[in-house]
C-alpha positions in Angstrom: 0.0 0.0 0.0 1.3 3.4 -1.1 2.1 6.5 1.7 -0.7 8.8 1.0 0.9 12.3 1.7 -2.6 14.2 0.2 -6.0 13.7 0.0 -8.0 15.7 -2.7 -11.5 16.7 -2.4 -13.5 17.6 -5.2 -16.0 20.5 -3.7 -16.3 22.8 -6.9 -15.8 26.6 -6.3 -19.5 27.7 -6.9 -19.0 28.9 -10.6 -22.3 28.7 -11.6 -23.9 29.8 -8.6 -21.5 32.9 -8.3 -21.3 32.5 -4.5 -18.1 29.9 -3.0 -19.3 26.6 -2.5 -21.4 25.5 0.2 -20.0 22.2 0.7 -16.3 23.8 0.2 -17.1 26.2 3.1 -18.0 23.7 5.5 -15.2 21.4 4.9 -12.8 24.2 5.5 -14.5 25.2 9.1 -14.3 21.5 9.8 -10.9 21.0 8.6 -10.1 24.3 10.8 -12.1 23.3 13.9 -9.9 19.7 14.0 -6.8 21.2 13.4 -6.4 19.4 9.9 -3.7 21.2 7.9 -5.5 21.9 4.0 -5.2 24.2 1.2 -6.6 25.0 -1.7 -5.2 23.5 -4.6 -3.3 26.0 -6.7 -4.3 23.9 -10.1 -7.8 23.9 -9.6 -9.7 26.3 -7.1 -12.6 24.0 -7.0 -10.6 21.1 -5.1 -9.2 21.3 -1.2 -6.0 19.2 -0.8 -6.1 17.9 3.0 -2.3 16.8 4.5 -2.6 13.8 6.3 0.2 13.4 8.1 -0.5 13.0 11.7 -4.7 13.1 10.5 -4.9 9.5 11.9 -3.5 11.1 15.7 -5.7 14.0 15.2 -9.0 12.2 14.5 -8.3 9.1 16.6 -11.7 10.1 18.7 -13.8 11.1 15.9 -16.1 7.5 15.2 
């Protein structure tokens, strides 16, 4: 099994609704509220890359 280093997350950027997605947004304050290091990936803007080293330690209560 490969070392995953990044996990990308498709959430689109809200193109057609001219507003920043909704599903996006929340992922982000989740992401944030855990800790979770993430950015947004600089070849699309409609997908979040999450890090996940040290996810597993960070998440370890979350069922």
């Amino acid at each position: 099994m490969p070392n995953l280093r990044k996990l990308h997350v498709i959430t689109g950027y809200g193109s057609t609704s001219g507003h920043l997605s909704v599903i996006r947004q929340k992922l982000q304050k989740f992401l944030s509220n855990n800790g979770i290091d993430f950015c947004i990936s600089p070849q699309n803007q409609g997908v979040v890359e999450i890090r996940l080293l040290g996810i597993r330690q960070r998440l370890s209560g979350v069922d």
